[in-house]
N, C-alpha and C positions, 0 to 999 in steps of 0.2 A: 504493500500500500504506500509505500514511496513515494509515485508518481500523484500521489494525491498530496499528502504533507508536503511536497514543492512546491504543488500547485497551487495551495492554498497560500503560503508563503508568498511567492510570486505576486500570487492578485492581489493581499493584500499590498503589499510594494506600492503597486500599481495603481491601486484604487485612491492610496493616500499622495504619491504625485500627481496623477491627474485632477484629483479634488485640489491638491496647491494650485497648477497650473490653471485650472478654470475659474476657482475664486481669485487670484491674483488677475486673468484675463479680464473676467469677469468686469471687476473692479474698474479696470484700464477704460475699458470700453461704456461702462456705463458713464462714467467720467466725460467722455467722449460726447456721448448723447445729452445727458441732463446736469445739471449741478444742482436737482434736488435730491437731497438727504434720506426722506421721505423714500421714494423712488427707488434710491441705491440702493435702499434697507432692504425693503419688501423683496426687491430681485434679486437677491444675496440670500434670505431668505428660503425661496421659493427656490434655489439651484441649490442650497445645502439640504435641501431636505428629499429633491429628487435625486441629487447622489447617493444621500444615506439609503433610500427605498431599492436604486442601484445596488447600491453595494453590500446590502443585505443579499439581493436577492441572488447575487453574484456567489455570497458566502454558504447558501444554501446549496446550492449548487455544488459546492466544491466539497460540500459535509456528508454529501446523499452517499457516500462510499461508508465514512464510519458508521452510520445512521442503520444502513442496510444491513450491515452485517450483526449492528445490537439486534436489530428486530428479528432474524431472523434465529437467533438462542431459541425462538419458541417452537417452532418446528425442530431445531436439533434437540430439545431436549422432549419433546414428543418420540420423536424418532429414538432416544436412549433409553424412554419410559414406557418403548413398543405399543402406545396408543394408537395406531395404525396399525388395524387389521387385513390392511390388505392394501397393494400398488397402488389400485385405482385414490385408498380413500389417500392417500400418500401423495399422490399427481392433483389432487383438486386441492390440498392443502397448499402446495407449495404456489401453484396457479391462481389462486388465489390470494396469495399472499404478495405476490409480485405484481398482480392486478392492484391491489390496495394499497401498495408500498406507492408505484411511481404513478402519482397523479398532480403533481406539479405543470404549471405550464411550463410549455418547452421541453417538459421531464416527462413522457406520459406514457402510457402503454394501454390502448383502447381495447386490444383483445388479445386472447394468448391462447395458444394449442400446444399441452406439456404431453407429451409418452413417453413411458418408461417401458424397457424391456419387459416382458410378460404382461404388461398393462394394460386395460383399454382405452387408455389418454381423455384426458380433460379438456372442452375447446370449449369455447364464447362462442364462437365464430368458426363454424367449418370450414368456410373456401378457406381459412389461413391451410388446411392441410390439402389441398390441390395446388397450392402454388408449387412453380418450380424454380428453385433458387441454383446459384449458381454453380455453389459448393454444398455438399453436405460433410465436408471431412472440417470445414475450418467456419467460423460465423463469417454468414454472408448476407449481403444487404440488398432488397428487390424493391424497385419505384414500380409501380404497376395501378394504373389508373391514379394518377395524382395523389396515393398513397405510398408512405413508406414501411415495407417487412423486414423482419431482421429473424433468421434462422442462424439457432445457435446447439452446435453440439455437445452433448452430456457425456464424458468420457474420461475412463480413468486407462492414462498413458496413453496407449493406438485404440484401446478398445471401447466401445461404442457404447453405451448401457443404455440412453435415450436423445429427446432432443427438445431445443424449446420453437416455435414460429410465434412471433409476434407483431402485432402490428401497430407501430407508433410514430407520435407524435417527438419531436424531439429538436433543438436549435442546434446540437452538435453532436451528430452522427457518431462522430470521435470519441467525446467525452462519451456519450451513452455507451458507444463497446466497449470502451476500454471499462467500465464499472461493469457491466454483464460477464466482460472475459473473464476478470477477478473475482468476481462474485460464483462464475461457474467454476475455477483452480481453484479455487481457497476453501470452497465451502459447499458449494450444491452437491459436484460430482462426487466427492466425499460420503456423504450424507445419506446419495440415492445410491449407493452403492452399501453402505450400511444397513440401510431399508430392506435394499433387496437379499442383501447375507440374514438379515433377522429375519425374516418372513420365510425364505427356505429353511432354514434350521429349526423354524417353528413349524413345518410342514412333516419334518424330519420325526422330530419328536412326537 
């Protein structure tokens, strides 16, 4: 999660020179135009407080990595506490938790089709599992009717165990995979692969 703590770092940099440079500009310019006081205030005013709504919302943004992975302790400790009797109810947990997680604008995920190996997969939305995307071995990205998809493989090392399609909303394509990649290495594929060893061994038994 590196690339996140830089990131955050960074913008914050950024947010606090650009806020100099615009109040400092700001200032210059208004100068420029009025020499009431009055005036100055109000529009000095009204530009610190649309950067601070900025830059919140810029910091939210760069926080939905730590955020996601607290939230998602409730499904891994579901999955340790074998409450899941079975793949299916295990795919509509998780699908819907990722459904509910990113609903930010800009941040969004409208509909989601999760399967897991022996599963019968969870969907919103069927056509998401008619689409055909580019890749199925690596996350790939489909624009298709003025919407954007994003199929993402569930896999531990080369092998395959499931997979996510989804269809969202998002202002950086980038930023979104790069928090889905991590979120599927660090923590999903893990998980559904746990899921899947508990539920054979409890078949076993």
């Amino acid at each position: 999660m590196k690339f996140y703590k830089l990131a955050n770092f960074l913008c914050a940099i950024l947010l606090v020179v650009s806020a100099s440079l615009v109040v400092v500009g700001g200032i210059y310019f208004l100068n420029l135009l009025t020499t009431n006081p009055l005036i100055i205030l109000m529009s000095m005013v009204l530009l610190l407080v649309a950067l601070a709504i900025a830059g919140s919302y810029v910091y939210v943004l760069f926080s939905v990595p730590s955020k996601l992975l607290e939230r998602f302790d409730l499904i891994k400790n579901n999955v340790a506490l074998q409450k899941y009797k079975s793949i299916n109810e295990y795919e509509k947990a998780v699908g819907e938790f990722i459904l509910d997680f990113f609903t930010l604008p800009g941040l969004h995920v409208n509909n989601i089709s999760i399967k897991i190996e022996s599963g019968e997969g969870y969907s919103t939305n069927k056509e998401l599992d008619e689409l055909n995307f580019s890749s199925k071995n690596e996350i790939s990205i489909l624009k298709y009717n003025k919407k954007s998809y994003m199929f993402v493989p569930i896999a531990i090392s080369n092998t395959k165990i499931g997979s996510l399609r989804m269809e969202i909303s998002v202002l950086s394509i980038f930023l979104f995979k790069q928090i889905i990649n991590d979120f599927e290495n660090y923590y999903l594929d893990d998980m559904t692969q746990i899921q899947l060893l508990l539920l054979e061994s409890r078949k076993k038994n």
